[in-house]
VEXGUMAR-578300 format. One line per 10 residues: number of its first residue (from 0); for each residue y, z, x of C-alpha. Coordinates in pm, 1 decimal, decimal comma. Layout:
BEGIN
NUM = Y:Z:X | ...
***
This chain:
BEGIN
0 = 0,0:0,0:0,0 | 219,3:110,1:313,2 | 186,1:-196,5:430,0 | 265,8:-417,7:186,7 | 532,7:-235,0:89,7 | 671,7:-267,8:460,4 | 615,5:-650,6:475,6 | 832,4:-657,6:138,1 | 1119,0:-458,8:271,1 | 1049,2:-750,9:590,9
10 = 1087,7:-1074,3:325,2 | 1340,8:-881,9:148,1 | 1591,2:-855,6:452,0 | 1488,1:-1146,0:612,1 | 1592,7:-1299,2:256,7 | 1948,9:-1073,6:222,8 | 2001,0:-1244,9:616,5 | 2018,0:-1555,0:491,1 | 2175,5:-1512,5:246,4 | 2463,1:-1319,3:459,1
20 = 2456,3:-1649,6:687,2 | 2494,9:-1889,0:418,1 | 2774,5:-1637,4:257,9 | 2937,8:-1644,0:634,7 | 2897,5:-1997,8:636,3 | 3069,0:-2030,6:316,5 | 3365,7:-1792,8:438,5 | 3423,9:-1997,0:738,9 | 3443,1:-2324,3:602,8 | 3813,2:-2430,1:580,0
30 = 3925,6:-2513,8:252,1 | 4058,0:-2829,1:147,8 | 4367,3:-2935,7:-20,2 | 4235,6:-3027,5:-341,3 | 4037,6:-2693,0:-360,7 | 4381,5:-2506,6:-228,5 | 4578,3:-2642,2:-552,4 | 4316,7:-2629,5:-791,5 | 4497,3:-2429,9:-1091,5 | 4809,9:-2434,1:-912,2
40 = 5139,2:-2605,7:-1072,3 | 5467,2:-2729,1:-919,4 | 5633,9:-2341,4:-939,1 | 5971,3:-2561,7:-939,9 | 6280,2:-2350,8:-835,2 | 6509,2:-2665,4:-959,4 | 6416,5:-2929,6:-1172,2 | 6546,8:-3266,4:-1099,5 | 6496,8:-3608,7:-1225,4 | 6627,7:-3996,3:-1149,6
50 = 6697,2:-4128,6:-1505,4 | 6821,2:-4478,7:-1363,0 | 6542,4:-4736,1:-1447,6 | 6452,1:-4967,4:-1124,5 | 6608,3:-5320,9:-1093,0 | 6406,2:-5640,8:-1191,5 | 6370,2:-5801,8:-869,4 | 6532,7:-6126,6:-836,6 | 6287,6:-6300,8:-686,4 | 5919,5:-6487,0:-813,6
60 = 5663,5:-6321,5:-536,8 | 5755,3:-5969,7:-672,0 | 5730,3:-5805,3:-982,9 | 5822,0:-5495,0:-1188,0 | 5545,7:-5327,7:-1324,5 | 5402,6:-5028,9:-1513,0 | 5076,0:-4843,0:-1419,5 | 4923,7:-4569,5:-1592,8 | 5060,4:-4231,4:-1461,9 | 4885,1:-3912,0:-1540,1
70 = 5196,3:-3818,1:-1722,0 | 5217,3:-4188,9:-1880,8 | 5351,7:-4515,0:-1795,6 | 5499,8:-4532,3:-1438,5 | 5747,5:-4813,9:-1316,4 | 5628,3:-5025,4:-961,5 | 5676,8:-5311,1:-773,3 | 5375,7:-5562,0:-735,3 | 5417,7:-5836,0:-461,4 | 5214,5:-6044,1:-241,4
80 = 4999,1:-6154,6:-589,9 | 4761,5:-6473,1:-441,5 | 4794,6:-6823,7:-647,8 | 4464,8:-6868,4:-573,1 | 4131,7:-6698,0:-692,8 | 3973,3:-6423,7:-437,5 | 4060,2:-6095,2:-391,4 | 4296,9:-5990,4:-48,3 | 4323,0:-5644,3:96,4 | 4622,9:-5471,6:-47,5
90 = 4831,2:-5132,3:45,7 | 5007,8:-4872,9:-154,0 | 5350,5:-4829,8:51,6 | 5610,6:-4517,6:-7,4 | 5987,3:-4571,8:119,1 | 6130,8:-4311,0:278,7 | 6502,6:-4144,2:202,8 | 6418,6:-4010,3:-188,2 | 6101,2:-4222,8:-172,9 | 6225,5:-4398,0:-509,1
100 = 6181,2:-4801,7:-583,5 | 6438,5:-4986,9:-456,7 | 6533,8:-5302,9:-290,2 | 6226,4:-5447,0:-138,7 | 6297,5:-5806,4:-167,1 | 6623,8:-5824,3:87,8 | 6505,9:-5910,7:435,3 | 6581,8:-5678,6:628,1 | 6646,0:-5662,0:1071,2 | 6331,5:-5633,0:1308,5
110 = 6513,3:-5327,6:1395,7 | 6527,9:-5157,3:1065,7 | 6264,6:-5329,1:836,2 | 6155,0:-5030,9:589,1 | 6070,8:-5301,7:324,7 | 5694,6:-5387,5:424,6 | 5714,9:-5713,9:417,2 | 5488,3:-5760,0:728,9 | 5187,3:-5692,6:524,2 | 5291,8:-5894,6:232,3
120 = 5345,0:-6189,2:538,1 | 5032,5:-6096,1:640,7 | 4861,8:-6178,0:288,5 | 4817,9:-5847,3:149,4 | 4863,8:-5769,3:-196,9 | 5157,2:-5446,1:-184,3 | 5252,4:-5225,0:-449,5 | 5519,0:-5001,5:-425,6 | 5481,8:-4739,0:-754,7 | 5752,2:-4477,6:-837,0
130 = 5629,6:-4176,6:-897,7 | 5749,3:-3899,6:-1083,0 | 6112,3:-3797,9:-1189,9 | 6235,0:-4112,1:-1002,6 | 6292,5:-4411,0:-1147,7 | 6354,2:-4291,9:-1505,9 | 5969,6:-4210,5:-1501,6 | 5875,2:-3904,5:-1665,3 | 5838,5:-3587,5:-1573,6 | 6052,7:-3377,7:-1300,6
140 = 6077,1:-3417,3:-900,0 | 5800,2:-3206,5:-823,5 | 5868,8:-3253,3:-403,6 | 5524,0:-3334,6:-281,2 | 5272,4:-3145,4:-524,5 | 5222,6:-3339,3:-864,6 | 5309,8:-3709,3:-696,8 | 4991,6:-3724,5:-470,1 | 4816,0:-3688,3:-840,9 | 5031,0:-4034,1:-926,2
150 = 4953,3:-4226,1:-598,4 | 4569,9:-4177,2:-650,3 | 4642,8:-4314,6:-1015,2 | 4835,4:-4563,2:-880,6 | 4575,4:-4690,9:-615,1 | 4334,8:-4679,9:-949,4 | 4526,6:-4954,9:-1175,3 | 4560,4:-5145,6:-811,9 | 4251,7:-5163,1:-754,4 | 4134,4:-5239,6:-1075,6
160 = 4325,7:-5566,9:-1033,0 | 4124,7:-5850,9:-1007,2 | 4300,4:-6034,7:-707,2 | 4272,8:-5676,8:-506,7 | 3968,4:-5621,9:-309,6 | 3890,4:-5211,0:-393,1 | 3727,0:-5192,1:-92,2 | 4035,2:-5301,3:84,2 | 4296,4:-5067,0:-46,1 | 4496,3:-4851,5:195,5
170 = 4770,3:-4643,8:170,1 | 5139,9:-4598,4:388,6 | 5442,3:-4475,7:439,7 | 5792,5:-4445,4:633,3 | 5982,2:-4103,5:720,5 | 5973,1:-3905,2:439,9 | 5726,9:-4146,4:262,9 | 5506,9:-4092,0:540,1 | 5501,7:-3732,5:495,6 | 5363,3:-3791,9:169,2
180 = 5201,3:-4064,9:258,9 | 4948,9:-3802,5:501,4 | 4970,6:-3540,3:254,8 | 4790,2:-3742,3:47,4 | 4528,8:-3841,4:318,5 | 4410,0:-3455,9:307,0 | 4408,9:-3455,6:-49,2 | 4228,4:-3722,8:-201,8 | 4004,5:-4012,4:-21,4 | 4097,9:-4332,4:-220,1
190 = 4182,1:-4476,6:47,9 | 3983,5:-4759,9:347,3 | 4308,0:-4608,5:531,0 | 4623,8:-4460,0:566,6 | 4916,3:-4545,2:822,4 | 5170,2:-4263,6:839,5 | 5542,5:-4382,9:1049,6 | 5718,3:-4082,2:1146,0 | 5643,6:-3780,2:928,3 | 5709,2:-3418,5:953,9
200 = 5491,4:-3083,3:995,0 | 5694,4:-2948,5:656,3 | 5891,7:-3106,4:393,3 | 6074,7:-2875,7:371,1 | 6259,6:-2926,5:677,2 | 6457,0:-3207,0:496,4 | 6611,0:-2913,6:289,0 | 6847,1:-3093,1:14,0 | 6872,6:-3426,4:150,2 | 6637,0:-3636,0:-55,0
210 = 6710,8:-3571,7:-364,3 | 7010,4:-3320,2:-358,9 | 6843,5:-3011,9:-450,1 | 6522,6:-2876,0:-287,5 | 6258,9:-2839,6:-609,6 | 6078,4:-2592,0:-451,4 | 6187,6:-2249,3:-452,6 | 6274,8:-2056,2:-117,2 | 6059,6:-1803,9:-159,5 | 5730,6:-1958,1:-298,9
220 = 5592,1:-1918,5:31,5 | 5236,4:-2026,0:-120,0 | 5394,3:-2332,2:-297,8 | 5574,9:-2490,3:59,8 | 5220,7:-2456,7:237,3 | 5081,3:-2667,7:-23,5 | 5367,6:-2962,6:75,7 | 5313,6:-2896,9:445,7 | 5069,3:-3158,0:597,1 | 5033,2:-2980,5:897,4
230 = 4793,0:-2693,6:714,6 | 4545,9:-2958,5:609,0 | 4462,8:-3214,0:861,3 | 4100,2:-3092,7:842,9 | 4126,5:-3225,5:471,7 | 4123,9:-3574,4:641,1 | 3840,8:-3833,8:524,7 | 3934,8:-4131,3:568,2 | 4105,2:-4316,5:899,0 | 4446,1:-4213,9:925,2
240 = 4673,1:-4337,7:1163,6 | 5025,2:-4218,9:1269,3 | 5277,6:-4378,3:1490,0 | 5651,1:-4247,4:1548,7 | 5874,2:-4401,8:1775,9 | 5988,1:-4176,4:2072,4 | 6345,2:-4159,4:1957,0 | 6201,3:-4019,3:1632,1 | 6006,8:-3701,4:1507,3 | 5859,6:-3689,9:1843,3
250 = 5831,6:-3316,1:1825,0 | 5637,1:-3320,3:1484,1 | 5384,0:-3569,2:1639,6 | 5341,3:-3312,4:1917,4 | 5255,2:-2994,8:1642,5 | 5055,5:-3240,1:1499,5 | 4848,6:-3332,1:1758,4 | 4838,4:-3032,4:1878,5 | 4685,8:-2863,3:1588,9 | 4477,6:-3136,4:1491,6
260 = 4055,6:-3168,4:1543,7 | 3954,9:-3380,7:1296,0 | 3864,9:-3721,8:1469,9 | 3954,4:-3931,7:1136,7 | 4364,2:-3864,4:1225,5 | 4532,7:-3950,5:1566,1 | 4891,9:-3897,6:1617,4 | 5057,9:-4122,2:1844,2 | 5428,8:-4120,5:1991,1 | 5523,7:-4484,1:2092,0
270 = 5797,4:-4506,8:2388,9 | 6065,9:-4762,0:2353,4 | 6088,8:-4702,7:1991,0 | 6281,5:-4531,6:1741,8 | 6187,0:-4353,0:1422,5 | 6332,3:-4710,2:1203,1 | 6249,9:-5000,0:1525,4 | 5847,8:-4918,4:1492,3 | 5853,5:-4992,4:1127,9 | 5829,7:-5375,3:1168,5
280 = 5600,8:-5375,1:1493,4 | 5381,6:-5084,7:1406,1 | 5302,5:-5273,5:1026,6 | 5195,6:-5580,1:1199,6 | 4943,8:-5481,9:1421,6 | 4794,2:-5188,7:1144,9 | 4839,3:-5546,2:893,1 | 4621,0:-5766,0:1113,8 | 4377,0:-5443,9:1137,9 | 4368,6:-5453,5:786,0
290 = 4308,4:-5777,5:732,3 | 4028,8:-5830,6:934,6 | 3888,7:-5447,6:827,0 | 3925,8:-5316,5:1199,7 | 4197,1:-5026,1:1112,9 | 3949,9:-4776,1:1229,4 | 3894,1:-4876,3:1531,4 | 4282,6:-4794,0:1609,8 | 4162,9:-4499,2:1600,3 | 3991,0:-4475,0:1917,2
300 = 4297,9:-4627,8:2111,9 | 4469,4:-4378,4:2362,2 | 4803,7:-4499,2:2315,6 | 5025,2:-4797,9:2212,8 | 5270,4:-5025,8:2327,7 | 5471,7:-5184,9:2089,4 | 5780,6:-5445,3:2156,0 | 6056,0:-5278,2:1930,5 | 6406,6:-5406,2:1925,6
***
């Protein structure tokens, strides 16, 4: 009976070890964006909203457009739309300044291109959705939280498009669109890729400047580490690139880097460039990558060189 009883009390703990190593395991594992805002909302100290509707480009290769937002019908621009039958790689771009819609059709310098054109020239399909409380779309300026939910419904309707390839979709961003462009790298995995130009640790280091107040309040300490890329680069599935020119947000790169160890994100600081000259070069070499479906592989490159003006 003695020993039975002992070689119970053996199984038992042996069985209550486990257990404690999966529960350790458990504990350890970092948690992930999306699990981090699960039942969370906006919190926002200020509301704000644009209630100007966009302008209906001037031109034929670009359209307005609406796409179903999760809090209805959002406004975008579609261009790059093929004449022919096929579907072509396409990317999800975000401005930067406010991040709104604006004009995309002007050309713009080599020095100062922040329209995208290069992948559009490169014969990608690009949509540029407003998201949000800009636009005269509805709903409020939620500064980073709820608009990462409108980009992955945005990236739905495009690829549901049947001249996109939804294999082929990626996703990028300039300045403060490339802050939310990454953000939404560790949140959701829509994405064959993201390309993130010159983005911060912390939105809230722009303080009022995008959209004239700062929607989140100053002391929802939880609600600013939910905006702040930098806590959730382990979030990362898909390739994600990011380039900054040194005469940029060199630093950020740096905290990035530094804290990063997740091999699907490399942060790289380009000399000779600025934070607007490595727009035009930096979009076509990650276009051509596109295209021909090697944008991973720009991952494993130590460094670039880039001819910016």
């Amino acid at each position: 009976m003695m020993a039975g009883f002992g070689k119970t009390l053996l199984a038992l703990a042996a069985a209550a070890g486990l257990l404690g190593v999966a529960a350790a395991q458990t504990a350890s594992a970092p948690q992930t964006l999306a699990e981090a805002r699960a039942g969370q909302t906006a919190n926002l100290g200020t509301k704000a909203r644009q209630r100007d509707k966009p302008e209906t480009p001037p031109v034929s290769w670009m359209k307005l457009v609406g796409y179903p937002g999760p809090l209805g019908t959002m406004a975008g621009y579609l261009a790059g739309v093929p004449e022919t039958e096929g579907r072509r790689p396409a990317i999800i771009w975000i401005s930067g300044g406010n991040t709104a819609i604006g004009d995309f059709w002007t050309p713009q310098p080599r020095a100062n291109d922040q329209s995208a054109s290069a992948f559009r020239e490169a014969g990608m399909v690009v949509f540029y959705p407003a998201v949000r409380g800009l636009n005269g779309n509805p709903g409020q300026i939620e500064s980073y939280f709820g608009e990462l939910d409108d980009l992955v419904a945005a990236t739905r309707w495009l690829k549901a498009q049947p001249f996109v390839d939804p294999e082929r979709v990626y996703l990028g961003g300039h300045s403060s669109g490339g802050t939310l462009a990454l953000l939404a790298s560790e949140y959701a995995s829509e994405w064959a890729g993201v390309v993130a130009f010159g983005p911060v640790t912390d939105p809230q280091l722009y303080g009022n400047g995008l959209w004239g107040v700062q929607p989140v309040g100053a002391k929802d300490k939880a609600g600013q580490r939910l905006r702040a890329p930098i806590h959730w680069l382990a979030s990362i599935t898909a390739p994600t690139l990011v380039l900054e020119g040194r005469d940029g947000n060199a630093v950020d790169i740096a905290e990035f880097s530094k804290a990063n160890a997740n091999p699907q994100a490399r942060f790289h600081v380009v000399e000779g460039c600025s934070h607007f000259s490595i727009l035009r070069p930096g979009s076509e070499l990650v276009a051509a990558a596109m295209k021909d479906e090697s944008f991973a592989d720009l991952l494993k490159r130590d460094g670039f060189e880039l001819a910016c003006e």
